[in-house]
KEKOL-44504 format. One line per 4 residues: number of its first residue (from 1); for each residue x, y, z of C-alpha. Coordinates in steps of 0.25 Angstrom, whole numbers, plus 2048, in hexadecimal, padded with zeros to 3 digits. Example, Ala and Ser with C-alpha at 12.3 -4.5 7.8 and 13.67 -1.06 7.14 Angstrom:
BEGIN
1	831,7EE,81F ~ 837,7FC,81D
! end
This chain:
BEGIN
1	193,307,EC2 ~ 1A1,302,EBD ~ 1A7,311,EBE ~ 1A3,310,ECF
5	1AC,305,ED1 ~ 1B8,309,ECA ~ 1C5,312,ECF ~ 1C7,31F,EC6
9	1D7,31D,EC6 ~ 1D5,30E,EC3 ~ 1DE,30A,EB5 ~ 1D5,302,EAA
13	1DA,2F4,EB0 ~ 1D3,2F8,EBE ~ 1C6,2FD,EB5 ~ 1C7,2F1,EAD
17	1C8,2E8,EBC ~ 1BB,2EE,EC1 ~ 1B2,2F2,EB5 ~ 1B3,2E3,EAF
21	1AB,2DB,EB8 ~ 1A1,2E8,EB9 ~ 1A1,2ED,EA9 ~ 1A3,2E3,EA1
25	1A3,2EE,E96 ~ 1AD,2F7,E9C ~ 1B7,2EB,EA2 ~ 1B6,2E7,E92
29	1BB,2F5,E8D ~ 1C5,2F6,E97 ~ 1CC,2EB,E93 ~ 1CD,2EF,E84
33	1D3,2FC,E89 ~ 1DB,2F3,E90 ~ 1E3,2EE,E86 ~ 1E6,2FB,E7D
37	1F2,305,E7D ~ 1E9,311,E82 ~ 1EB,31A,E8E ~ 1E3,314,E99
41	1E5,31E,EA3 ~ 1DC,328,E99 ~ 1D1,31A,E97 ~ 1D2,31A,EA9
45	1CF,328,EA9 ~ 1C3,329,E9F ~ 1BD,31B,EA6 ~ 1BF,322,EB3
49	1B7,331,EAE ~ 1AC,329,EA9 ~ 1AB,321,EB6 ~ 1AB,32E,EBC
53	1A0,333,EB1 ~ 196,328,EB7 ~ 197,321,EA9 ~ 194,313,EA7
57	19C,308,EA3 ~ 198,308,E94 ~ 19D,316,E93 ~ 1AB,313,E9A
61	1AC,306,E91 ~ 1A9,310,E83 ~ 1B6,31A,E88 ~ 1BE,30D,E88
65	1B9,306,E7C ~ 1BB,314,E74 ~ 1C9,313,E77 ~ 1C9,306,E73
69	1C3,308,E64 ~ 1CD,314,E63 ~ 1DB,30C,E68 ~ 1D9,301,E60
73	1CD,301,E54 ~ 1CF,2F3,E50 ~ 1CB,2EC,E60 ~ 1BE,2F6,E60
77	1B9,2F1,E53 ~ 1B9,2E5,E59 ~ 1B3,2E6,E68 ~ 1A9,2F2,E62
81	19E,2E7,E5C ~ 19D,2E0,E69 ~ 19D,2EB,E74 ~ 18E,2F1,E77
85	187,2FC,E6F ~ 188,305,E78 ~ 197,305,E7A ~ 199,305,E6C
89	191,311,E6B ~ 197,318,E76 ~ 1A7,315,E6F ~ 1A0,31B,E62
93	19D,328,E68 ~ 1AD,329,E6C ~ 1AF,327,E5E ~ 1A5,333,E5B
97	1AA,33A,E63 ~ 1B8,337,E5D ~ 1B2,341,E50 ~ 1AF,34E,E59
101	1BF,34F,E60 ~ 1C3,34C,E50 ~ 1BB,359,E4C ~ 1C0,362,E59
105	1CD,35C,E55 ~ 1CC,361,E46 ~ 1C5,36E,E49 ~ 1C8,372,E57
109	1C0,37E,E5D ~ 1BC,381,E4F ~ 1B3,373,E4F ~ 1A9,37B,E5A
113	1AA,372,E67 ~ 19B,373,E6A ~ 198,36D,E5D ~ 1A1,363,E5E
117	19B,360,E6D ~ 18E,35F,E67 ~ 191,356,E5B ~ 197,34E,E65
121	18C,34B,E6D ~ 184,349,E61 ~ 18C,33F,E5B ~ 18E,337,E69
125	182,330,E6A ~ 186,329,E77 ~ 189,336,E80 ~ 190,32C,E8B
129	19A,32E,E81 ~ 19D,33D,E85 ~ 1A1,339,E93 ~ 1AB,32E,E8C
133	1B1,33B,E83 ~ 1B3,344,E90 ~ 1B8,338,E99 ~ 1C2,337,E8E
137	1C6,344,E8A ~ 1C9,346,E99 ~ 1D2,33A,E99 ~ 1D9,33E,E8E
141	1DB,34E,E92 ~ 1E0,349,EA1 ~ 1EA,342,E99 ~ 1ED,34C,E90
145	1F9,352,E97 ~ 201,349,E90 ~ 1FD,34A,E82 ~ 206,354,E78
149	201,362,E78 ~ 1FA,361,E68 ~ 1EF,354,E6E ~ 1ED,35A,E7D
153	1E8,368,E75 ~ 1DE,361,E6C ~ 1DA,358,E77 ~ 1D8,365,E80
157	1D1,36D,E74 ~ 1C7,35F,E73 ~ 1C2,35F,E82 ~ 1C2,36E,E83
161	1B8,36F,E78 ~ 1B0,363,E79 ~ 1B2,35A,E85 ~ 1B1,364,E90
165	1A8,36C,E8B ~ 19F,35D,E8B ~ 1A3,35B,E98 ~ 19E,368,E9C
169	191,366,E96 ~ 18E,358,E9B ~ 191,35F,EAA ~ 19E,355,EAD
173	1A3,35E,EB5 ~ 1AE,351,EB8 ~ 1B3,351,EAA ~ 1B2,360,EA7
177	1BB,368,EAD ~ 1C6,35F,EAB ~ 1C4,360,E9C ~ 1C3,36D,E9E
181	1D0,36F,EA5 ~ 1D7,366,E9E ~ 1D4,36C,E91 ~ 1D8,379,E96
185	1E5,376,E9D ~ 1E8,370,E8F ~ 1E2,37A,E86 ~ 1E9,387,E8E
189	1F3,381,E97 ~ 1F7,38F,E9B ~ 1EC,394,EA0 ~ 1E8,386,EA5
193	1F6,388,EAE ~ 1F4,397,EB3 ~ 1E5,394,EB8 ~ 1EB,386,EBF
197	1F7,38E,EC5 ~ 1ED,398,ECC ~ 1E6,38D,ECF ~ 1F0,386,ED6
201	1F6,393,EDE ~ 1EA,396,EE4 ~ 1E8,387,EE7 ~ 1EC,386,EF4
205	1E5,392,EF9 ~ 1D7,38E,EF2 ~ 1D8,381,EF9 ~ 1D9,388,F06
209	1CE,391,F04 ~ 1C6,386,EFF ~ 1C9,37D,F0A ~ 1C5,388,F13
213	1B8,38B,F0E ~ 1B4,37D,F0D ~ 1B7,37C,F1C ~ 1AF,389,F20
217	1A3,383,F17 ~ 1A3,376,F1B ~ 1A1,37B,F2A ~ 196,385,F26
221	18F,37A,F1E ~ 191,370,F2B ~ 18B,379,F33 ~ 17F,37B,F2B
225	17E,36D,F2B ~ 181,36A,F1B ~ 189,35E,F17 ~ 191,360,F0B
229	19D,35D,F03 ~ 1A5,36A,F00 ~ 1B1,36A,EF7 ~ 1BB,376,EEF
233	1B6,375,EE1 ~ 1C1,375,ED8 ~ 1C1,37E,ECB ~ 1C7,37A,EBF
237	1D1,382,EB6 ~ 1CA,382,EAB ~ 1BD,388,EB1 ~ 1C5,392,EB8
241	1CA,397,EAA ~ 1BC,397,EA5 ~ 1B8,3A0,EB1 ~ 1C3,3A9,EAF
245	1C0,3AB,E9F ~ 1B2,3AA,EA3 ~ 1B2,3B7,EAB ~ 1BE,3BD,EA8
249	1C2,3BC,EB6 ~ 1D1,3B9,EBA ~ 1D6,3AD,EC3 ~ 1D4,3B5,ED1
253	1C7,3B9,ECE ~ 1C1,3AB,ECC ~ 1B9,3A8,EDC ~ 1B4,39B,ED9
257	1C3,393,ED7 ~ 1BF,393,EE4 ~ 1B4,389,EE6 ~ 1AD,37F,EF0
261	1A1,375,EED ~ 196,370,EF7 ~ 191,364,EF6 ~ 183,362,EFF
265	179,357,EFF ~ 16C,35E,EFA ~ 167,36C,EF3 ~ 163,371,F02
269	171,371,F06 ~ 176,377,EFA ~ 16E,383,EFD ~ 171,380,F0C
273	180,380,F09 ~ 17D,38E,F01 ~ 179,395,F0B ~ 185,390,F15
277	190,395,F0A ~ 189,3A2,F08 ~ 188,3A4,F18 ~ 197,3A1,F19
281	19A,3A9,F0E ~ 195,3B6,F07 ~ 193,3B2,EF8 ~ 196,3B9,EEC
285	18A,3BF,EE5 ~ 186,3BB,ED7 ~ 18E,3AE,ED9 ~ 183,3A4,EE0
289	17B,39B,ED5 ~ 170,390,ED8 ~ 173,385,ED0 ~ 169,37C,ED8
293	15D,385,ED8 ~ 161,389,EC9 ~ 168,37F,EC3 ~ 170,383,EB6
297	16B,37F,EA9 ~ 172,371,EAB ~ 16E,36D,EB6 ~ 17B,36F,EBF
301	176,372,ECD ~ 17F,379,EDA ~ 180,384,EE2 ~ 18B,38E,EDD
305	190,39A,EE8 ~ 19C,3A3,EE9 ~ 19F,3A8,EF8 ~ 1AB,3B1,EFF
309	1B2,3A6,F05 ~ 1BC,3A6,F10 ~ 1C7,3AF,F0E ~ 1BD,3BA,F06
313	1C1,3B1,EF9 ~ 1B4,3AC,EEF ~ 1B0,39E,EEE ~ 1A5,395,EE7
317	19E,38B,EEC ~ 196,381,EE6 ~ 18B,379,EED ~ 184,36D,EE8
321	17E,360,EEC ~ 187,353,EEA ~ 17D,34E,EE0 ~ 17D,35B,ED7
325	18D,35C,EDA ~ 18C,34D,ED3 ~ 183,352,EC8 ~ 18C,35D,EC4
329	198,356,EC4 ~ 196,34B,EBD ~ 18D,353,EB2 ~ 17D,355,EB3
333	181,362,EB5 ~ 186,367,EA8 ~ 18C,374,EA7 ~ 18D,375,E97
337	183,382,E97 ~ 189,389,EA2 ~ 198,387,EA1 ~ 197,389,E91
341	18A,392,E8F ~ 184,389,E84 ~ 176,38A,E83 ~ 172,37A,E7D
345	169,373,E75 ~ 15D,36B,E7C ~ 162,35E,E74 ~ 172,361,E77
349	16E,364,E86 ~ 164,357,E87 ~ 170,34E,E83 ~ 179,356,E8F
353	16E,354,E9A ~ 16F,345,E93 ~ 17C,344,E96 ~ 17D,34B,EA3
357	172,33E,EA8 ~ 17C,336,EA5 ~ 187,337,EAD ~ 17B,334,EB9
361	181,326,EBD ~ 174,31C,EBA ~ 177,30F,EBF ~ 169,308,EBB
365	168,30F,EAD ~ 176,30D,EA5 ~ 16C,301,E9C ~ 163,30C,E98
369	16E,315,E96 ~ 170,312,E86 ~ 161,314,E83 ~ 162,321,E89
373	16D,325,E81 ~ 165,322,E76 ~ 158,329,E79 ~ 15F,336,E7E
377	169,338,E74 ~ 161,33E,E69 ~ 167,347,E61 ~ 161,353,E5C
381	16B,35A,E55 ~ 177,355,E4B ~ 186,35B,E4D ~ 18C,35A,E3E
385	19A,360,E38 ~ 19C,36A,E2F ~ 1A9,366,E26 ~ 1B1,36D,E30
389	1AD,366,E3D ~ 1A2,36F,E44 ~ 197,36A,E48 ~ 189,36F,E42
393	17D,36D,E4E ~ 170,367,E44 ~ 163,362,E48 ~ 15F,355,E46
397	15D,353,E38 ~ 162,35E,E31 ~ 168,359,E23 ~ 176,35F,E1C
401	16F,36A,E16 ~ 16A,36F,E24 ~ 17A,36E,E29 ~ 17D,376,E1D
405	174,382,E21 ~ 178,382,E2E ~ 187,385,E29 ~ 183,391,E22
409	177,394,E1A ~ 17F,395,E0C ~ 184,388,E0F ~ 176,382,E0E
413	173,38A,E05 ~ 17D,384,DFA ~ 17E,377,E01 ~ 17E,36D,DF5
417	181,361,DFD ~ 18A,35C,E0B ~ 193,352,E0E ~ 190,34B,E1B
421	19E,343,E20 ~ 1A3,345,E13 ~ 196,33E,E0B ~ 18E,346,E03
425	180,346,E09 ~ 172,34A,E04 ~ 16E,357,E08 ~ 162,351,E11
429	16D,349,E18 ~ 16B,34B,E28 ~ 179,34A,E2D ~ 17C,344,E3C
433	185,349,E45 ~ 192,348,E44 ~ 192,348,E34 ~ 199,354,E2D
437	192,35A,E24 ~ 198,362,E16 ~ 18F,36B,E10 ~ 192,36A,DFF
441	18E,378,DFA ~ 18D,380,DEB ~ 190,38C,DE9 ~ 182,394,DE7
445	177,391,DF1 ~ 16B,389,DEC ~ 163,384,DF7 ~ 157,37C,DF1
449	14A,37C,DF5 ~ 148,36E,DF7 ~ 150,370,E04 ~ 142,377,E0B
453	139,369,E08 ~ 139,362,E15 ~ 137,356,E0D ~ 144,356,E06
457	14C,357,E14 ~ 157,35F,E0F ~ 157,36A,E1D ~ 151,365,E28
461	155,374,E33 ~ 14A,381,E30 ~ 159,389,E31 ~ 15C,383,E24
465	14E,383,E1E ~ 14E,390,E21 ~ 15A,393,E1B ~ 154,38D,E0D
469	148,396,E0D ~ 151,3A3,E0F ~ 159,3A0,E02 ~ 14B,39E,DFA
473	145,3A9,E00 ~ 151,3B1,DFB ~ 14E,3AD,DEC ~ 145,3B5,DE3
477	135,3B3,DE6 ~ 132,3AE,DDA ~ 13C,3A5,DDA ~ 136,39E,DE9
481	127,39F,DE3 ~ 12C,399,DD5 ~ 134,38C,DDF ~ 126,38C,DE8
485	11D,38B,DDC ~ 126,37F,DD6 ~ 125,379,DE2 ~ 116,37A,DE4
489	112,376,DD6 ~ 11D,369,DD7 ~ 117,364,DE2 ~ 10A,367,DDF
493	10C,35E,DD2 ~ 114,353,DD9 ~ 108,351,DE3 ~ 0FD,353,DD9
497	0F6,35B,DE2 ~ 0EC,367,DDD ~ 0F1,375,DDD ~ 0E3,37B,DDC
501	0E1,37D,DEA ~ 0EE,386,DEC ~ 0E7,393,DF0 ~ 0E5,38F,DFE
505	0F3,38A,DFF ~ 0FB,398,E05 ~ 0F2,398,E10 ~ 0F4,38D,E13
509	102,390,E17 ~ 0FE,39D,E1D ~ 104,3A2,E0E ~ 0FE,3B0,E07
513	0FF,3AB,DF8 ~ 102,39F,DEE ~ 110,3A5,DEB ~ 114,3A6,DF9
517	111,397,DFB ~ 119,394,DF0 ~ 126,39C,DF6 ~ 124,396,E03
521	124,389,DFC ~ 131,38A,DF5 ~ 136,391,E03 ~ 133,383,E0A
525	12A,38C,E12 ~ 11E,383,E0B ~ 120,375,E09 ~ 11C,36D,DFD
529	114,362,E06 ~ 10D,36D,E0C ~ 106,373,E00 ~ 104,364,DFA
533	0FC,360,E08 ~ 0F3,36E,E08 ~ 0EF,36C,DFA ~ 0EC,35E,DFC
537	0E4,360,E08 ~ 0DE,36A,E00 ~ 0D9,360,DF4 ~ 0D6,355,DFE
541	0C6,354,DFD ~ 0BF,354,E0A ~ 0BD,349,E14 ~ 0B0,342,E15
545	0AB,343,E22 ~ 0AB,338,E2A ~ 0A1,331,E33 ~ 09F,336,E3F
549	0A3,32C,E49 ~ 0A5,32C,E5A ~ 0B4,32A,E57 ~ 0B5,336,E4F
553	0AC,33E,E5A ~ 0B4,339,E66 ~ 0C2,33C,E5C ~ 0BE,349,E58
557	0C7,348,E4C ~ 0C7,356,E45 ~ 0C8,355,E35 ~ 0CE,35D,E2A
561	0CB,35E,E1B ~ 0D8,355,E18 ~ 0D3,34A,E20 ~ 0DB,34C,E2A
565	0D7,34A,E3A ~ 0DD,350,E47 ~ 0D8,348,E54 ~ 0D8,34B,E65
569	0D4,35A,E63 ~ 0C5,359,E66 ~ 0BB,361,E5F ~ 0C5,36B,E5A
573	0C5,370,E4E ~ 0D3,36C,E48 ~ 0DE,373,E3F ~ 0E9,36E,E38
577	0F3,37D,E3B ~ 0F8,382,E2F ~ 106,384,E33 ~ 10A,375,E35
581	100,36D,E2C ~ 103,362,E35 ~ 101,354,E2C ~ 0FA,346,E31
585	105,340,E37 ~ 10C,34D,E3D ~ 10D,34E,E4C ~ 103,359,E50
589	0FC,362,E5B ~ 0F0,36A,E5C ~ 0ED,37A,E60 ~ 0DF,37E,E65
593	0DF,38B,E5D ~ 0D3,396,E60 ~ 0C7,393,E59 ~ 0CF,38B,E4F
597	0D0,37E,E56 ~ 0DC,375,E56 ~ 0E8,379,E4C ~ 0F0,36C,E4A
601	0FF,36E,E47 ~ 10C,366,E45 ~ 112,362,E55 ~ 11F,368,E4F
605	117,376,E4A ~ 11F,384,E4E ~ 111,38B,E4F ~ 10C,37E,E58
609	118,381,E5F ~ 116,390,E60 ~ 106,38D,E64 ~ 10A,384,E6F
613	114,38C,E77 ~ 108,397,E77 ~ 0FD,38E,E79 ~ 100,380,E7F
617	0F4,37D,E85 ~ 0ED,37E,E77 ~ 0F7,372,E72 ~ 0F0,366,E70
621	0F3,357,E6A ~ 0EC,353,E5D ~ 0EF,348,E52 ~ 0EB,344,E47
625	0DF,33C,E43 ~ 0DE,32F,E3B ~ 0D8,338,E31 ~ 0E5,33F,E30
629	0EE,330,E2C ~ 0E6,331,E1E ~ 0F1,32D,E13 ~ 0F0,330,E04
633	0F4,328,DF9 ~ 0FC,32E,DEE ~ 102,32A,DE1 ~ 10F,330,DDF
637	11A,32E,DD3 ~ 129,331,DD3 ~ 133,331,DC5 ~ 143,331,DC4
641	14C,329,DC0 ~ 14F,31B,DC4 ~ 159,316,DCD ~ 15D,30B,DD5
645	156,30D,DE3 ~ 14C,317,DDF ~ 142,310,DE1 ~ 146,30A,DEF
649	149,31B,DF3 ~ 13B,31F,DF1 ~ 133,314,DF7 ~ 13D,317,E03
653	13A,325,E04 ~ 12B,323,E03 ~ 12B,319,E0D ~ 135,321,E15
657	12A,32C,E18 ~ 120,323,E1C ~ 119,322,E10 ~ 112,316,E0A
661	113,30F,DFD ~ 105,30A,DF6 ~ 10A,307,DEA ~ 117,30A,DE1
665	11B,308,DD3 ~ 128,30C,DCB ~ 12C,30B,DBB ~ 139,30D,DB6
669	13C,314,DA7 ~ 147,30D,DA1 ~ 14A,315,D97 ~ 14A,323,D9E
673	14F,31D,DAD ~ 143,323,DB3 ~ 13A,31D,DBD ~ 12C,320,DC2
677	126,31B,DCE ~ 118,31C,DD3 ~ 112,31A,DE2 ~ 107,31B,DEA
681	108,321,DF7 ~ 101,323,E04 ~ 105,331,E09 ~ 100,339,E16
685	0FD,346,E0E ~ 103,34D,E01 ~ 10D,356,E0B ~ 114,347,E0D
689	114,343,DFF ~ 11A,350,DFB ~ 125,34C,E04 ~ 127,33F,DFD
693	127,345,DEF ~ 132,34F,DF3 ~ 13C,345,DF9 ~ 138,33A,DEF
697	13D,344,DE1 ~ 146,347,DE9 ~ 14E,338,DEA ~ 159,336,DDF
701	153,334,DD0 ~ 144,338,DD4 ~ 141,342,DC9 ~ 132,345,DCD
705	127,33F,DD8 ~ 11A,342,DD8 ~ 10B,33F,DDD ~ 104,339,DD3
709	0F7,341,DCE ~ 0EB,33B,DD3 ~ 0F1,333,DDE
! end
């Protein structure tokens, strides 16, 4: 690799001399920097840490080309277009980046550090970029001694809160205590002093001792007949300061400043080595932990021992083997759950161990690197901005009216619209992270039941949803079953569909009486598609019966009254569960039941769920027969007023879910404005159609869509 042949202390004419004829990329970037008025010694020193890092050419060329579009705009603009994609992307994430140390700047401690951590991550979709951010801020805070007092504190404040704490959490143990100490020589200089004072006046005797009991163990471990490296470990100021708040303990007290590390060839001789320090020396109970045999939570690997050494005084060795010593150094091992006691997210702690394989130099695979980056980086949760600059953790998906829920229940409650970066949004709009979010609000709270139907997408989180059906549930009764019954006789009369049957329905949602479907229908508890499928299922006349045939013997295909098939469960009597009503075309699982056969749910039903971890073994794999593809054709006719576009908005919605067009006509009333337009439709079932109904009356000048009668 490119960082292999060149010196550390080397000035950007030396890198530019031996990267050119090996990286084109980087030669080419070099010589930008070249010819700006930049500190070159800071650009050395960041080239320099991610050589050290093991990071490739492409990432070293990025630190350079960043400083390049922020010294002089005007020669970026130009050079941008033609470098690769990946470059480009990796000089964007700096720029992102540039956004978080604006909003630490503006709201200090207040702008909550692991937030800003977080959204940083999120919004950097090439995490090489991270190591480019640490090299940097390292740079800049080793030449920090020179800046005026009011940049050296934000500067400290910024890698306190974000940069070490990152460095911590990726395990770049390298990177990490010197942002660490640096920040806090910085951030409480007096303190920093006294701790470096008593440092420095025991110096000269903890050298001694340590010098001493290397010797003593080097022998013992010679005549055992184990090769290893030992060396004094040395412990940083800040840590020490840690400790000291930690456990209340003053400076004298502390036994591990002094410290050696053993460095052995294989996990035998770390045990091996073990057993030789504790015959030298008695060891202190309680302070022995097996990091190899149990190693923490983050994989971080070593031997750790205190002994009475020479002279009655405590000391703390470490032994290791060379590679896990590498490991941990250089950051697989990440120390984020230990050192700060957070408990992690699986997503969040995916895209760690993600970065923690990418420090492992790999020769052969930089090509594939890119693709990786891609398929690994999913993001499952957004990091957007309250108005004030903290960061509100939402999953994927979750629209402006979930974000105002999650603030405070009242806020939802009398949220009338949001700003998203100062545009006003609709309140389905799903922000991305990094957007900030204003929620608009009146003064009485008037949530609106339209915000339970799944198919008008205005809250995506069961937190918020839930939150809805607390507020209805506090209203009169009679003012929840008069909303149910509005909503149960409009759909039944936009879908044409016969109420006779409507006895049977309660039951069917494991409900007592009529009156208590309709209040769960206007909780949201009860969807409108739901009690339009039962009673269609319910008038659907009854298939004829079908020829027997060796196909349908060897299939085995089990068929209900709705012509509907479930196949690959045998001669098993077969049940659609109640709880779930999975539809032709949901992903679904069956459960052999006791003496009811199989009971075919949603894959993503709760009581599947609940049935499985129980049961396992009685989890089986069922789909849905050709039977089950059976599509209905329907007449449906929608009024309003006509517009320019109109026409193009619904044909796109229909054909945005997937369902097809037979026929279409439309006719436009001069005189009044209005317009009236009729299709013919091929629809899954009437739960599908109810869906396209709500979202169609509710596009801007639809007055009214219906089925039509008899279609």
């Amino acid at each position: 690799m490119v960082q292999a042949a060149l010196n550390a202390s080397s000035g950007l004419a030396e890198w530019r001399e031996r990267a050119g004829s090996v990286s084109p990329v980087l030669g080419e970037a070099l010589d930008a920097c070249a010819l700006l008025p930049m500190n070159q010694s800071e650009c050395v020193d960041v080239l320099d840490l991610l050589a050290m890092l093991g990071c490739d050419a492409q990432t070293q060329a990025a630190a350079l080309w960043f400083e390049v579009s922020r010294i002089d705009p005007a020669s970026w603009a130009l050079r941008e277009p033609h470098l690769p994609q990946e470059l480009q992307r990796l000089v964007g994430g700096q720029v992102a980046a540039e956004r978080v140390w604006a909003l630490h700047a503006q709201h200090g401690a207040d702008s909550g550090a692991e937030g800003l951590r977080r959204l940083l991550l999120a919004i950097i979709r090439d995490l090489r970029v991270v190591f480019i951010l640490l090299a940097r801020q390292l740079a800049h805070m080793r030449a920090a001694s020179t800046l005026p007092d009011s940049e050296r504190q934000p500067l400290a404040r910024l890698t306190r809160d974000i940069h070490a704490p990152l460095a911590n959490r990726l395990g770049i143990w390298q990177l990490k205590w010197e942002l660490e100490d640096l920040s806090f020589r910085y951030l409480q200089p007096d303190t920093y002093k006294r701790i470096a004072r008593l440092l420095d006046e025991r110096r000269v005797d903890r050298e001694d001792f340590i010098r001493e009991s290397l010797a003593t163990l080097h022998g013992a471990l010679e005549a055992a007949g184990i090769r290893a490296d030992l060396a004094g470990r040395p412990k940083h100021i800040y840590s020490i300061w840690k400790k000291m708040q930690r456990k209340a303990l003053e400076f004298s007290d502390l036994y591990d400043i002094r410290a050696i590390r053993v460095l052995v060839d294989s996990i035998g001789d770390c045990y091996a080595a073990l057993g030789v320090v504790h015959t030298l020396w008695p060891h202190l109970p309680g302070e022995f932990d097996d990091y190899i045999a149990r190693p923490k939570g983050n994989d971080y690997r070593s031997l750790h021992t205190a002994v009475i050494g020479p002279r009655g005084k405590t000391l703390e060795v470490q032994i290791r083997t060379h590679e896990m010593h590498r490991i941990n150094e250089l950051g697989v091992a990440a120390h984020w759950r230990y050192k700060e006691g957070g408990a992690g997210d699986s997503e969040f702690e995916a895209k760690i161990a993600w970065m923690r394989r990418l420090l492992e130099p790999r020769p052969d695979s930089e090509g594939d690197l890119a693709a990786e980056l891609q398929t690994e980086l999913l993001e499952d949760r957004v990091y957007v901005l309250t108005p004030k600059g903290e960061v509100v953790d939402l999953p994927h998906g979750a629209t402006v009216l979930d974000f105002a829920y999650h603030v405070h229940t009242e806020v939802g409650h009398r949220c009338r619209g949001a700003k998203v970066n100062g545009r006003i949004v609709p309140l389905t709009f799903q922000p991305s992270s990094g957007d900030r979010v204003e929620v608009l609000t009146g003064k009485v709270a008037e949530p609106s039941r339209d915000w339970l139907s799944p198919h008008h997408g205005y809250l995506h989180t069961s937190r918020a949803k839930e939150k809805v059906r607390t507020w209805f549930r506090r209203i009169a009764h009679d003012a929840n079953l008069a909303a149910g019954r509005a909503i149960f006789e409009k759909e039944i009369k936009r879908l044409a569909l016969p109420a006779a049957d409507i006895g049977k329905l309660p039951a069917h949602f494991h409900l007592k009486t009529h009156d208590e479907l309709l209040v769960a229908l206007a909780l949201g508890e009860v969807a409108p598609g739901q009690i339009a499928r039962v009673l269609q299922e319910a008038a659907a006349p009854a298939p004829l019966p079908a020829p027997p045939s060796a196909a349908a013997h060897a299939r085995q295909a089990v068929r209900d009254h709705s012509a509907l098939s479930i196949e690959g469960v045998g001669n098993l009597l077969t049940t659609l569960a109640r709880c779930c009503q999975p539809l032709p075309g949901d992903p679904v699982r069956g459960f052999v039941t006791r003496g009811r056969g199989v009971s075919v749910h949603r894959a993503d039903c709760p009581s599947l769920a609940r049935l499985a971890r129980r049961d396992p073994d009685r989890v089986i794999e069922v789909e849905w027969g050709k039977a089950a593809a059976r599509a209905y054709e329907v007449d449906i006719e929608l009024r309003g007023y006509d517009r320019k576009g109109l026409q193009k908005d619904v044909t796109s919605l229909i054909s945005n879910m997937s369902i097809h067009i037979i026929a279409s006509s439309s006719r436009v009333f001069a005189q009044t404005g209005e317009v009236e337009m009729r299709f013919t439709l091929r629809v899954r079932d009437f739960e599908e159609l109810s869906g396209l109904l709500s979202r169609l009356v509710a596009l801007p000048n639809v007055v009214d869509a219906r089925r039509v009668s008899g279609g």
